[in-house]
C-alpha positions in Angstrom: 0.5 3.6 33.3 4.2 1.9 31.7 4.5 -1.6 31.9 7.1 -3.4 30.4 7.3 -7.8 29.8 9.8 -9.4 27.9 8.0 -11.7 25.0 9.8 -14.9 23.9 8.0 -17.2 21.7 9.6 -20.5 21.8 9.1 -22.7 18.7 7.7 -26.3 19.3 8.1 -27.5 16.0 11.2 -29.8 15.9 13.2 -30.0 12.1 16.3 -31.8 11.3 18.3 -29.3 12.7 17.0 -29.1 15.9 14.3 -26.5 17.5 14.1 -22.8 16.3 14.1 -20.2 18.8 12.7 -16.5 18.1 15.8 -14.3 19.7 13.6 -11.9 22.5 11.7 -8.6 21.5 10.9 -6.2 24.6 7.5 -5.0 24.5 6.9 -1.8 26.1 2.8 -1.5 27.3 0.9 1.6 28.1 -3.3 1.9 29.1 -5.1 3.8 25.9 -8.4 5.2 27.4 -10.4 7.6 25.5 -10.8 10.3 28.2 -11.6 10.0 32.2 -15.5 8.9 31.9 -15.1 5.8 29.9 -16.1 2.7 30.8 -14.4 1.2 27.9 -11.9 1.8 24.6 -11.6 -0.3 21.9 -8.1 0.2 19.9 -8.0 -0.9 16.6 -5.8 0.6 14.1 -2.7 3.3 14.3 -1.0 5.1 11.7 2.7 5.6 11.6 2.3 8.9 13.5 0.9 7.2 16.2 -3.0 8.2 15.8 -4.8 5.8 16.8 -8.3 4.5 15.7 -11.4 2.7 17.5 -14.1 3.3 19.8 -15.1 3.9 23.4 -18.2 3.5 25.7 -19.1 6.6 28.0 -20.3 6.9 31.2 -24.3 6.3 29.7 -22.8 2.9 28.0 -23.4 4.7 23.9 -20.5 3.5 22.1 -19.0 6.6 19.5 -16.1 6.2 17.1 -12.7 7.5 18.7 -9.8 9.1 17.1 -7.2 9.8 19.5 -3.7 11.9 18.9 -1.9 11.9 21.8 -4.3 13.0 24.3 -6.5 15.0 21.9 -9.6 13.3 21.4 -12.1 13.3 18.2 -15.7 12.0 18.8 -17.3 10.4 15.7 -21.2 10.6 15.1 -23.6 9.4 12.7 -26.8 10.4 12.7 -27.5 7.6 10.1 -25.9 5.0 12.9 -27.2 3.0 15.7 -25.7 4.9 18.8 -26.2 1.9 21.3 -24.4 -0.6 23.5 -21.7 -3.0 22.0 -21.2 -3.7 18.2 -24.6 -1.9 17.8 -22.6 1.7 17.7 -19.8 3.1 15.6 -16.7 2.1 15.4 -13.1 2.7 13.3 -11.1 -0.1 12.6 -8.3 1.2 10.3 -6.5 4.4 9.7 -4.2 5.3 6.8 -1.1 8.0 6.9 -3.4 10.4 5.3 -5.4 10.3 8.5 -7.9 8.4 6.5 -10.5 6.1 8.8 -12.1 2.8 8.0 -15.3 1.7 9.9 -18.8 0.6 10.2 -22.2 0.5 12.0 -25.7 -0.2 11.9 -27.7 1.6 10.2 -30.9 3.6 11.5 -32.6 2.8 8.1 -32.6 -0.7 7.1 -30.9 -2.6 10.2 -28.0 -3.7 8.2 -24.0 -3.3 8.8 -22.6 -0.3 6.8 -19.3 0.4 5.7 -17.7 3.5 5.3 -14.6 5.7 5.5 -14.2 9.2 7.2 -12.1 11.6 6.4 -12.2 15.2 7.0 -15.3 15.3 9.1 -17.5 13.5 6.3 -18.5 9.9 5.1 -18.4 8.5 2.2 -20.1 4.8 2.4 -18.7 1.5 1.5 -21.3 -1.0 0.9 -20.7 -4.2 -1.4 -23.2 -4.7 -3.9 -26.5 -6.5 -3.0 -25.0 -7.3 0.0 -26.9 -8.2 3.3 -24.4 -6.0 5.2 -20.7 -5.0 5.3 -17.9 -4.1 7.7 -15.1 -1.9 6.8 -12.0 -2.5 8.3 -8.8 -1.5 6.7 -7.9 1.3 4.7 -4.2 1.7 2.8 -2.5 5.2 1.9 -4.1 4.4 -1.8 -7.7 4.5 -0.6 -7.6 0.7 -0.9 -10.8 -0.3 1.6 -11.1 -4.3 2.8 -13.6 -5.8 4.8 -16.3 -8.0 5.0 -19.8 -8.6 3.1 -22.8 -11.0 4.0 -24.2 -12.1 0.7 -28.2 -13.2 0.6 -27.7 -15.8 2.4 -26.0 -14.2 5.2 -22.4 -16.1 4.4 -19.7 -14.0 5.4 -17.2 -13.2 2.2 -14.2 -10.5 2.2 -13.5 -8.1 -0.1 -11.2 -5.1 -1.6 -12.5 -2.2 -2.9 -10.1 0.1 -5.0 -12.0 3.0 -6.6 -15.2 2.7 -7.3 -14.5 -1.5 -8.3 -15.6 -4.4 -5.7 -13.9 -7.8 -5.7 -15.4 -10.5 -3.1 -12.2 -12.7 -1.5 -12.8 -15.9 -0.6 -10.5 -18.7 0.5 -10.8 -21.8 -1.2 -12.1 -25.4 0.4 -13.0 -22.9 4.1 -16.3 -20.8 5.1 -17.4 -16.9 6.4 -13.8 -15.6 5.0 -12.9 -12.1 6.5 -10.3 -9.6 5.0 -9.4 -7.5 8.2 -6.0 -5.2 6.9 -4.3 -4.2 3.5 -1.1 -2.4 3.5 0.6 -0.3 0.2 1.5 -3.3 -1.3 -2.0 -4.0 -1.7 -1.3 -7.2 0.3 -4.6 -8.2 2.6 -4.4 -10.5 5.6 -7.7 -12.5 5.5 -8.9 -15.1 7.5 -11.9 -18.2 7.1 -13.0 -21.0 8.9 -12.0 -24.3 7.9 -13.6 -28.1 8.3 -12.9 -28.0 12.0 -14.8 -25.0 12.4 -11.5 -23.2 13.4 -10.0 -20.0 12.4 -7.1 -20.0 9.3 -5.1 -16.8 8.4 -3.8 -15.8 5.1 -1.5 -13.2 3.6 -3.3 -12.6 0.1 -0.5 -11.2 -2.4 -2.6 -11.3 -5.8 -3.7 -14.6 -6.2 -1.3 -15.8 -4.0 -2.8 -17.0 -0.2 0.2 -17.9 2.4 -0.9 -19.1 5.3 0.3 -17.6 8.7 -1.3 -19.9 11.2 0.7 -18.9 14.5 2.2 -22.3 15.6 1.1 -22.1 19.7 -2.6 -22.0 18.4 -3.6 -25.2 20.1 -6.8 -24.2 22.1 -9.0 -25.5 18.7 -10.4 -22.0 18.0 -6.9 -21.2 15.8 -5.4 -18.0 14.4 -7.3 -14.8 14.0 -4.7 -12.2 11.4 -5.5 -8.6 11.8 -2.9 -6.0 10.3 0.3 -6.0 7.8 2.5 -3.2 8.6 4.5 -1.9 5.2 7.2 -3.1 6.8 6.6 -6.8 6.2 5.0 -7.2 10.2 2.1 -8.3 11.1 -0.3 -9.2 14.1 -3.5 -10.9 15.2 -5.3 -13.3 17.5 -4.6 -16.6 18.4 -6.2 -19.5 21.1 -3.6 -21.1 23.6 -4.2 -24.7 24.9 -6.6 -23.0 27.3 -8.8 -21.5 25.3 -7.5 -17.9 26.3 -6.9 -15.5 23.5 -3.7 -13.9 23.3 -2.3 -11.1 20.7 0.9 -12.2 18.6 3.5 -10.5 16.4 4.7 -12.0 13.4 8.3 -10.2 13.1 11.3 -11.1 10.6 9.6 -14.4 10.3 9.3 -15.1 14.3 5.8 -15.1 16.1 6.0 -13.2 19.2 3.6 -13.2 21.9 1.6 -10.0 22.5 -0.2 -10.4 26.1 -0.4 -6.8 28.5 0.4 -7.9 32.0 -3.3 -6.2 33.0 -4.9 -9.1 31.1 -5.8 -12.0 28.3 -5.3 -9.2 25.4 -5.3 -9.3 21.7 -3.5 -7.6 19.0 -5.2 -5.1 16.3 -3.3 -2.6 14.9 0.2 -2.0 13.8 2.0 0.7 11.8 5.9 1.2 10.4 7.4 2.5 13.1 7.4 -1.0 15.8 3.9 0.0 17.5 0.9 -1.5 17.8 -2.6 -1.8 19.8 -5.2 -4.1 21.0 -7.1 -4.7 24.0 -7.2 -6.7 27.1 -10.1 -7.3 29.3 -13.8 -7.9 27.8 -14.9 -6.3 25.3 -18.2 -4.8 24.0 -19.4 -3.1 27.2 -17.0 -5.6 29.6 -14.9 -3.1 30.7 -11.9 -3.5 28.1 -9.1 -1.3 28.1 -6.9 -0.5 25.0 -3.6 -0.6 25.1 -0.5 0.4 23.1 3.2 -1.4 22.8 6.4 -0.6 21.5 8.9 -3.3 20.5 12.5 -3.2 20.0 
């Protein structure tokens, strides 16, 4: 099911000259389900040939790892993995051009959250050092991985992995920092929580942190960043005045809101070619649906 909305993000912030305004982008919905029988699809990262990456309930409520080309749809095991309700299961977050997945579940063995990326039909595990735990979540067309790790205290740190080398990402003066995305630039959206116990987003370039708060996040929960496109895009989460979570598109410098007309929604993935996905509805077992938009 098509459904189209027109998003236009009006700037509140007033300067000397006056008040910006973001000139409109058409965003162009459409219902991502993982076949007939599932109850729920999580969408979390597509590649620039529009595969997408994530994970769906079936009709039993076991969560699997989905990769979905068109309509052709890959099921993802682990026999090492948790095949149960909710974030308990697997699940694929990011996808490179090289078809290349990012994810992570709980393992069978020792309880913990463990990383990995699949490719080809096999594993290969991304786990920080002496860590509690860690999520993989994106994955560039260099094999760069980021996620997240809980040290032995259970804080919550990001981190990069190029190679067989770890680095832990933290943003200064805030808490439980998360790296979600990395594009070919090796540039890594991350986001912490700060004082007020709200979210903060970065763009990490190097050493370099530049924050990207969307400006409408006034429900005091804050900005949630997801992916950067190559293309200089990027998208996330933010918290309206309400409290309700919406998906927004940072585009040429312009946030743009990203809300499906079937419901409160949230932005995850993006690739080169002015797509993206996310969700609306509840997730983890409530019945979410994924969803992908065009732009133009």
């Amino acid at each position: 099911m098509k459904r189209s909305i027109l998003g236009v993000l009006i700037v509140l912030a007033f300067v000397a000259v006056g008040i910006a305004a973001a000139p409109p982008l058409t965003f162009t919905y459409s219902d991502v389900h993982a076949n007939k029988t599932a109850v729920e699809t999580d969408t979390y990262g597509v590649n620039n040939t529009g595969v997408i990456a994530g994970d769906y309930l079936d009709s039993a409520s076991v969560q699997h790892g989905m990769i979905l080309a068109g309509k052709k749809l890959t099921t993802v095991n682990n026999k090492n993995c948790a095949a149960i309700l909710g974030t308990g299961g697997i699940a694929f977050y990011g996808i490179n051009n090289k078809g290349q997945v990012a994810g992570w579940c709980t393992s069978t063995k020792t309880g913990l959250f463990e990383g990995f990326v699949y490719s080809k039909g096999k594993f290969t595990a991304v786990n920080f050092p002496k860590s509690n735990g860690t999520e993989a979540t994106g994955i560039n067309d260099n094999g760069e991985v980021v996620g997240l790790y809980l040290d032995s205290a259970n804080v919550t740190h990001g981190f990069s992995k190029i190679g067989s080398k770890y680095k832990s990402i933290d943003v200064k003066g805030e808490t439980n920092s998360v790296a979600w995305g990395v594009n070919n630039k090796g540039q890594i959206t991350v986001y912490a929580t700060n004082s007020s116990g709200n979210f903060d987003s970065f763009l990490v370039t190097g050493t370099k942190f530049k924050n990207i708060n969307n400006p409408n996040a006034t429900g005091g929960l804050g900005t949630i960043v997801h992916t950067p496109a190559n293309n200089g895009d990027i998208d996330g989460t933010y918290y309206d005045s309400t409290g309700a979570e919406k998906g927004w598109l940072l585009h040429k410098g312009k946030y743009f809101d990203v809300v499906d007309p079937g419901g409160t929604s949230r932005a995850d993935g993006l690739n080169d070619k002015n797509e993206l996905v996310g969700r609306y509805g509840s997730g983890n077992g409530g019945g979410g649906t994924g969803f992908k938009a065009t732009y133009k």
